[in-house]
N, C-alpha and C positions, 0 to 999 in steps of 0.2 A: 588745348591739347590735353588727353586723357593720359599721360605717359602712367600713371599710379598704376594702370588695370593692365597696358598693352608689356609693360617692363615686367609685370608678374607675368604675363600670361607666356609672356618667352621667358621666363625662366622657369615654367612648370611644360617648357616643351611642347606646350598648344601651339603657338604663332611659330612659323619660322624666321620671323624679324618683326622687328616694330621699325616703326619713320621716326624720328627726332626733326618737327617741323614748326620751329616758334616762330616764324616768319622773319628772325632775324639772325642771320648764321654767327655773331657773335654768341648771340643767348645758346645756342644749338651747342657751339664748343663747349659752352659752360657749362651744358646737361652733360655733356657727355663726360669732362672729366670732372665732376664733383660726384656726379651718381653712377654713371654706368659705367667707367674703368676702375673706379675701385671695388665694385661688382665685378667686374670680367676678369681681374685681377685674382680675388679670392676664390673665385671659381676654380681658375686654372691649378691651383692648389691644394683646391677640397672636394675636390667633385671632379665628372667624368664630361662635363658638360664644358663647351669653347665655344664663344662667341666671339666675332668678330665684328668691326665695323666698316665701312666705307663711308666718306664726307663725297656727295655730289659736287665735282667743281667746275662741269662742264654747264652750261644751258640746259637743260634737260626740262623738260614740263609733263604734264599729265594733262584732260582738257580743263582740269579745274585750276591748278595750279603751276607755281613754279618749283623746283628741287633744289636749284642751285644751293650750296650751302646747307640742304639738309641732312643728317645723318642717316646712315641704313643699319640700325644692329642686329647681326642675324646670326645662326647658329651656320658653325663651319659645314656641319653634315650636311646642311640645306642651299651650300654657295651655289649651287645652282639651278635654284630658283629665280635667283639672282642674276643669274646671266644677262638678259633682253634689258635689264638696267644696269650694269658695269658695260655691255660690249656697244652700249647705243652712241650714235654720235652726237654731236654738241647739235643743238638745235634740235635737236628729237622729240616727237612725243613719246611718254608713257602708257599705253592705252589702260583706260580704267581696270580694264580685265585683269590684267598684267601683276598690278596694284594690290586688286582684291586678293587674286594667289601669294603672291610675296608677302601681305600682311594677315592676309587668315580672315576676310570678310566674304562671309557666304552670299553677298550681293554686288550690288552696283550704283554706284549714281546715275540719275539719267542721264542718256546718251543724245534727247535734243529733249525740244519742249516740249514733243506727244509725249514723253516718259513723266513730264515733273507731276501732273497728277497722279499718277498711281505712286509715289515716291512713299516712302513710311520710314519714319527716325528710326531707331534702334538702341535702347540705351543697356549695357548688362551693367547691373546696378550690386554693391556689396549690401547685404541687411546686416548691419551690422547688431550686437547681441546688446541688452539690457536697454533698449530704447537710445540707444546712441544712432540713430539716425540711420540712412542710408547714403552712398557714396559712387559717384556716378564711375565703373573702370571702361569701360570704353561706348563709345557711341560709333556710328555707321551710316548710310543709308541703302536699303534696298527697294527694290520693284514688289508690288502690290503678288504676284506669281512670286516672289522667292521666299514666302512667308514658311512652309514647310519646311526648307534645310533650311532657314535661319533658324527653325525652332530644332532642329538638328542637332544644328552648328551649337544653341545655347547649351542646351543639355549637355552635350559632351563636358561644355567647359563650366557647368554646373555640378556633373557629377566628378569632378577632378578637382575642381576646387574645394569640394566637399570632403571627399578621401585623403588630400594634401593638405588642406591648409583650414579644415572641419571651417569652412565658413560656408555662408546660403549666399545663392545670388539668385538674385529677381532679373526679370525680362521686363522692360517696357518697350512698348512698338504704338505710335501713333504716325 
């Protein structure tokens, strides 16, 4: 899990939440109050910016996975986005789509196995300055057709990255 790039990216107001999903909801608490509420904490303090969280404790699944016990941290302005995942019942699916808007991914995973061919990773990458390497902030998958607004989607969060935090990011898609 990329939390490094999805926790900046909601707090420069690109994402309207990130998942907190380490597969085990102990680990997930841990993220949440060693890193993200004492972030959400000084927020509320210095800035005009409020996020909030929600812990899944219902069954809830997507078709890839399960929620139960994973975190949602999202901006209060955006709770309802949110909705179709706080109002859903226990055993519910998530549908991918759903997903993609709530986390700010201009694609999709495939939806059966005529999609997993045309399937393409997605990685937005930090270049970090003086030969210190590069650093993966989040990865995706979308459909072989969504390749334009992903390169959209980068840019925007290329060129604000850029403005905010004077760093480069790369695009990789295989």
């Amino acid at each position: 899990m990329l939390l490094y790039g999805e926790f900046g990216f909601l707090l420069l107001n690109l994402k309207p939440a990130m998942l907190i999903d380490f597969r085990d909801a102990k680990i997930n608490q841990l993220y949440l109050e060693t890193v993200v509420q004492p972030v959400m904490h000084a927020l509320k303090s210095e800035t005009a910016i409020t996020l909030d969280q929600y812990i899944v404790k219902d069954d809830l699944r997507t078709p890839e996975s399960h929620l139960n016990g994973c975190i949602f941290v999202y901006h209060t302005k955006k709770r309802n986005l949110l909705l179709p995942i706080f109002e859903a019942q226990e055993n519910s699916i998530i549908f991918e789509e759903t997903m993609a808007m709530v986390l700010d991914y201009p694609g999709h995973l495939p939806k059966d196995e005529r999609d997993i061919p045309t399937m393409i990773s997605v990685i937005y990458l930090h270049e970090r300055a003086k030969n210190k390497g590069t650093v993966a902030l989040t990865t995706f998958a979308i459909q072989q057709s969504e390749k334009e607004v992903t390169l959209k989607h980068f840019n925007k969060y290329k060129e604000l990255c850029k403005r905010e935090l004077d760093i480069e990011l790369k695009l990789h898609m295989q």
